[in-house]
N, C-alpha and C positions, 0 to 999 in steps of 0.2 A: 328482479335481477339481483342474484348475490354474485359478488365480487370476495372470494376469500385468498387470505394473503397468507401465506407462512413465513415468517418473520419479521421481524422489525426493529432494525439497527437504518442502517441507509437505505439498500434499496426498497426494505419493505415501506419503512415508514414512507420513501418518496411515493411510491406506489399507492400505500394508501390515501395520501391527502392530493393528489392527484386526480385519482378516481373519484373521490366527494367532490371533486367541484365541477368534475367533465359531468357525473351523473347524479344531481343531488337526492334524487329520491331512490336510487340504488341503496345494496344495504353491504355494506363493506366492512368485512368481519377479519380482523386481525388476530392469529395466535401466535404466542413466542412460547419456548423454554424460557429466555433468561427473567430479568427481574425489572429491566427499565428498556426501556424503549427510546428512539428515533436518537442516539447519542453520538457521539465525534470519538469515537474510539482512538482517531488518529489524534487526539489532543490528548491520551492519557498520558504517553510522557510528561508532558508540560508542566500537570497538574503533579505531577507528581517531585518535579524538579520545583517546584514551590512559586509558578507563575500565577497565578491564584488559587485561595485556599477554599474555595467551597464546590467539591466534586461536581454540584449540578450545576455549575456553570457548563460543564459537557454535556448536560441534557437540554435539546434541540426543541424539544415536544415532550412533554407527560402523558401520561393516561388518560388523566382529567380534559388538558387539550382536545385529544383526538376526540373523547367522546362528546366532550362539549361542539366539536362540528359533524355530530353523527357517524364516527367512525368508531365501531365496535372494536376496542382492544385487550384480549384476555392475555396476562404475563402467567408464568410458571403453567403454562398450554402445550405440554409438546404433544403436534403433530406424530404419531407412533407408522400411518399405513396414509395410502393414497390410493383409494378403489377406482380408478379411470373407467371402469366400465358403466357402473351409477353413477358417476360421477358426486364420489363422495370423501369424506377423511375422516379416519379413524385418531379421535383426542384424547390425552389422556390428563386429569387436570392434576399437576403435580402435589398439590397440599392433601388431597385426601384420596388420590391413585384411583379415579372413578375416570371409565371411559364414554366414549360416546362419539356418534357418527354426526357429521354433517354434511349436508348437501353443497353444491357449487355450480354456477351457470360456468364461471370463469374464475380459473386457479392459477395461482401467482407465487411461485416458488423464490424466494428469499433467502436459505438458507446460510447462506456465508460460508464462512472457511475457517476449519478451527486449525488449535496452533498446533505444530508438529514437533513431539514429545523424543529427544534422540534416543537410542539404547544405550541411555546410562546407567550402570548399576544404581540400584539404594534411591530411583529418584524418587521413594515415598516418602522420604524424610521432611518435617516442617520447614517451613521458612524456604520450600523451593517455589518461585514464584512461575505463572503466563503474565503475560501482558496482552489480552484479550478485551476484557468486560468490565466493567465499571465495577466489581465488585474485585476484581484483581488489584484494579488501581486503591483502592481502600485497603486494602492488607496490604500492600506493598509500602504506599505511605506509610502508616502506622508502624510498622518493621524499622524506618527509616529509625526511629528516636533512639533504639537499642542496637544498633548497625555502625562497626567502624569498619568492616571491609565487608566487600561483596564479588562474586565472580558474574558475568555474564556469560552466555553460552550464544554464542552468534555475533557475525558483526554487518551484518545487512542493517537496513534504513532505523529497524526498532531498537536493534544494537547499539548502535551507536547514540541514538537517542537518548538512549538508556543509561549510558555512558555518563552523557551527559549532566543529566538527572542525579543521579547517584552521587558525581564526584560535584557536584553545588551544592549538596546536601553534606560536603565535608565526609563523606564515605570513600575508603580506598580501595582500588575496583581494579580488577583483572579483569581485562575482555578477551575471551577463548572461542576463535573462529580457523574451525578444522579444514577451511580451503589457503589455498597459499596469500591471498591476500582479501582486502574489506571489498565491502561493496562488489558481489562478484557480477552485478549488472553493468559496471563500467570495464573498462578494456582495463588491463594488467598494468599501462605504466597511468593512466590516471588515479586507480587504486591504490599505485605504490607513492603517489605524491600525495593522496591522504593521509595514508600514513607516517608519511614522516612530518607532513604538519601535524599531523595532531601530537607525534612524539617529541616533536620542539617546543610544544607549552606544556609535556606531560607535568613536568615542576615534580617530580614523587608524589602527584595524585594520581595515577593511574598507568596503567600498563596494557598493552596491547601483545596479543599471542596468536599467531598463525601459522599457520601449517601442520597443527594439534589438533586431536579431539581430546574431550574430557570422556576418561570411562568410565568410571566410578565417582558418588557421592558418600564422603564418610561422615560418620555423625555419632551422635547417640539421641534418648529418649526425647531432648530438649532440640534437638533439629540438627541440620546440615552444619558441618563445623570447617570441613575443605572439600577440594575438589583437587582429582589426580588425575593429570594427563596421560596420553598413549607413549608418551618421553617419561614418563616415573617422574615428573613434576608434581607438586602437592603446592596450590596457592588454599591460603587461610580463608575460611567465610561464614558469616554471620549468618549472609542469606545470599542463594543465587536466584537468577530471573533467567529465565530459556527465553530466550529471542531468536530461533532456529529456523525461523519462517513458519509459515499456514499452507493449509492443503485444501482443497474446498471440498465442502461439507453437501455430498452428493448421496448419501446412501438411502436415502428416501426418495426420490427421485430414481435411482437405479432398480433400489425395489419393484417400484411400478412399472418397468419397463423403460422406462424415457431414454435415449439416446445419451450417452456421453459422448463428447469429443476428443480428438486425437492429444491433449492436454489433460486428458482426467476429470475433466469440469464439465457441467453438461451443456450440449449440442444447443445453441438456437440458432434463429436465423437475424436478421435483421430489426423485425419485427421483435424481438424477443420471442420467436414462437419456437415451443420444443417438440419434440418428435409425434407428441400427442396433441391431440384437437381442444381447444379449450383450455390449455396449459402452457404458463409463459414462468418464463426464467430469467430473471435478472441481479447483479451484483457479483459477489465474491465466489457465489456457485455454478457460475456459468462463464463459457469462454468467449473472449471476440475475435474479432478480425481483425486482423493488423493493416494497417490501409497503407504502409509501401508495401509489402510482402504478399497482402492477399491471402493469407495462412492465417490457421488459429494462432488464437495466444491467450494466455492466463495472465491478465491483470490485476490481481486485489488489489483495488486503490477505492479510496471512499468516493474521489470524484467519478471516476468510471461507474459505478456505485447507483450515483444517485442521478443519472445520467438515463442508465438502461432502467432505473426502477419508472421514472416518467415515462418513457418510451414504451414497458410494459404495460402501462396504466391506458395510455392514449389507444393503445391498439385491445387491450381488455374491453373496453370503455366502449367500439366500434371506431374509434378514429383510424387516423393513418398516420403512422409514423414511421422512420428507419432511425437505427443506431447504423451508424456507418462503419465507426472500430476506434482505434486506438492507435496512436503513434508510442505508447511505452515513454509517454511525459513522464516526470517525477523528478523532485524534490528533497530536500531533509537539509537541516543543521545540525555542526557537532563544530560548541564550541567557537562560534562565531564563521566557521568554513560551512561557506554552502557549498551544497555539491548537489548539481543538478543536470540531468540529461532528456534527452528523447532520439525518436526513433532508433537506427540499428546502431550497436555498437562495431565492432571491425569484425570479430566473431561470427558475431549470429550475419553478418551481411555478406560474407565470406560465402557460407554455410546456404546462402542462399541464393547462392549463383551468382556473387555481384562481384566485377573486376574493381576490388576497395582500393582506395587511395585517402590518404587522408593527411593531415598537417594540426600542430600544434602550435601557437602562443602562445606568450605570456608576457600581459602585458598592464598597463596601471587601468582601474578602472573610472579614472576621470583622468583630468589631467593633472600632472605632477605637481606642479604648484600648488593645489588644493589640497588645503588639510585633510586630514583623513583620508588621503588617495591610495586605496592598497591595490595587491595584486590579483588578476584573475587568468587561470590559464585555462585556454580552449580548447577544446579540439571539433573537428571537423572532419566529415567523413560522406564521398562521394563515389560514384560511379564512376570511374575514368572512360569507361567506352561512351557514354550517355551525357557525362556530366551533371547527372542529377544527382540532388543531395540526398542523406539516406541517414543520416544522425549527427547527432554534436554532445558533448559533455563538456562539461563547465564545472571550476573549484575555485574557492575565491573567498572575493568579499561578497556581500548581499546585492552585488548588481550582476552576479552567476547568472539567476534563473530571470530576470530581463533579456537575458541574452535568450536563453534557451526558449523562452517562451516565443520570440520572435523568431527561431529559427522553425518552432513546432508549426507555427503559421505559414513559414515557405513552404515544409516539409506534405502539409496539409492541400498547397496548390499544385505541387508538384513542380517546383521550381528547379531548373539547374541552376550549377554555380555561377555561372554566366550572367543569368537574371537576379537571381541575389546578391550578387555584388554590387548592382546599379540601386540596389534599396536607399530610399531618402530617410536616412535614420536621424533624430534629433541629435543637438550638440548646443551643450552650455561647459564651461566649464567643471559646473559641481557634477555634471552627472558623465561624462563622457571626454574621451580622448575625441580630438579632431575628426580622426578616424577613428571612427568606435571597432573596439578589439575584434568584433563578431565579424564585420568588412574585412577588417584588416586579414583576418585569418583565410577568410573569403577569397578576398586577391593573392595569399600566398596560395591555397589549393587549384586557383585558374590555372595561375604559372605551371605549377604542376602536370594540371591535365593537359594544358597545351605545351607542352616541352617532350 
């Protein structure tokens, strides 16, 4: 029984240590393109903002690891074809460009999502950075010591990240996001209250631009020196980072025939099965289920990630598993403001047949008397014909995604507002208002539905 896997960043690596322990004496054969394996991509920020200084603290598992539990892993391996009908793959070993075919009982597509590159002029210029790969985050740091200004190009989750990053590193940064405001996953007026906190501790380290794109990079032989917007703005830079989002990395898989879905990402089922027999697809190259909606969706998130790579593994393997889908959880900090959400926002709920309603707080996140009690504003978003909840977004202090996290759990049972309001939430003072903000917001959107 070979078990062969193409890639390994999350879903693959989950996948392949997975499969060694469902089937030990199987032979589970791992190849990437890149150069390290099973890592937290979604930690490059961090590392890069100077939360610790040794890159492989983002590496999860080595080489040595994996083979040490008999997990076969070749780096600098790119997968080139995928013959479905032999059931084989065509490799090419990047150091000395020699190919070669391999056989498969059970194939395990991992591919991920690479980053999406805007139509800027001149972007060949040095010092333009991705935030992808452990080998990005290494030039990007290093850039750091000879860097007093930089632009960003995007202001979603990495953006802003990035943001962050940069301007604690004492670098001053323009962040250039060509939709009208940040985060365009949250609804318009929660997006427009990040930005104005974060433009109240901007202090002249940093500046935020929206409703611009960047056209052109200008330079000369020594790298990118500005950047000119579609307004004939010119901000100065050392070095810029594209944080413009990822697109998933399907073309091999398309090649072969495999199914896409209506998201671009390819087709599975529950199982992780794709449109071919003996071929599973999990992570950033494949789409799920949204479990209010019942509709595809395109999540790249590393937990989703490592999620569907187990799942793929269980059912590779002979078990029986389901990945059920995704309520669209997620996270990030900028700057001490978390900003965290799930399921639908007002939009997409709209969009999807649902008669929305919804209500905002803002309120302390313990109680007032407690030191350190700051603010966190909620929102809430329900069905008024049904009463059932259908999203919430949260900004604040770090007791945001507390909230959200326990909303994602109604949202997951299918709660109406009705039944969540009666929730037996904890209360101390250090951690909570009386009435914790989340209730509270709760019994103002009842009022609502029943008025």
């Amino acid at each position: 029984m070979r078990i062969l896997i193409i890639g390994a960043v999350a879903a693959g690596a989950k996948a392949a240590a997975k499969a060694k322990r469902l089937l030990p004496d199987a032979e589970i054969v791992v190849y990437t393109d890149d150069t390290h394996v099973s890592y937290s991509a979604c930690g490059i920020p961090y590392y890069i903002e100077g939360n610790f200084d040794d890159y492989r603290t983002l590496l999860v598992r080595s080489v040595e690891d994996f083979q040490k539990s008999g997990v076969s892993v070749y780096i600098r391996h790119k997968v080139l074809k995928i013959i479905k009908e032999s059931k084989q793959v065509l490799v090419q070993n990047l150091d000395d460009n020699k190919s070669f075919l391999v056989s498969y009982d059970k194939l395990i597509i991992a591919t991920g999502a690479n980053p999406i590159i805007p139509p800027i002029r001149n972007n060949c210029f040095k010092n333009i950075f991705k935030v992808r790969k452990i080998e990005d985050a290494i030039d990007i740091k290093n850039k750091l010591e000879d860097t007093k200004r930089a632009v960003i190009i995007g202001g979603g989750y990495i953006g802003l990240e990035m943001l962050e990053a940069l301007v604690r590193n004492n670098i001053y940064t323009t962040l250039i996001e060509r939709g009208n405001y940040l985060m365009p996953v949250l609804d318009e007026d929660m997006s427009d209250l990040v930005k104005t906190q974060l433009l109240e501790i901007a202090e002249h380290k940093f500046e935020i631009v929206t409703g611009h794109s960047a056209v052109e990079f200008c330079g000369d032989n020594d790298g990118v020196l500005s950047v000119e917007t579609d307004n004939g703005n010119i901000y100065d830079a050392d070095m810029v980072i594209i944080c413009a989002g990822v697109k998933p990395n399907v073309e091999l898989a398309e090649d072969a025939g495999i199914k896409l879905g209506i998201t671009g990402a390819i087709k599975v089922n529950r199982k992780m099965e794709t449109s071919e027999a003996d071929i599973y697809a999990c992570g950033d190259c494949c789409e799920e289920n949204h479990i209010i909606t019942n509709e595809p969706v395109w999540m790249p998130l590393g937990s989703n990630a490592n999620k569907e790579g187990r799942c793929a593994a269980i059912n590779a393997c002979g078990g029986e598993d389901e990945f059920l889908g995704v309520l669209s959880s997620a996270v990030t900090r900028c700057f001490g403001i978390t900003i965290s959400m799930t399921g639908l926002n007002e939009k997409v709920a709209q969009k999807a047949g649902f008669d929305v309603i919804s209500t905002t707080v803002n309120k302390f996140d313990r109680v007032g008397y407690m030191p350190n009690a700051q603010n966190i504003t909620l929102k809430l978003i329900a069905d008024k014909k049904t009463g059932k909840l259908l999203g919430g977004q949260a900004v604040g202090s770090a007791g945001s995604d507390k909230r959200i996290n326990t909303l994602a759990t109604a949202l997951l049972g299918g709660l109406t507002v009705s039944e969540f309001e009666r929730n037996d939430l904890t209360y101390a003072p250090p951690f909570s208002t009386t009435i914790d903000p989340l209730l509270n917001a709760a019994q103002i959107l009842l009022d609502k539905i029943n008025s």
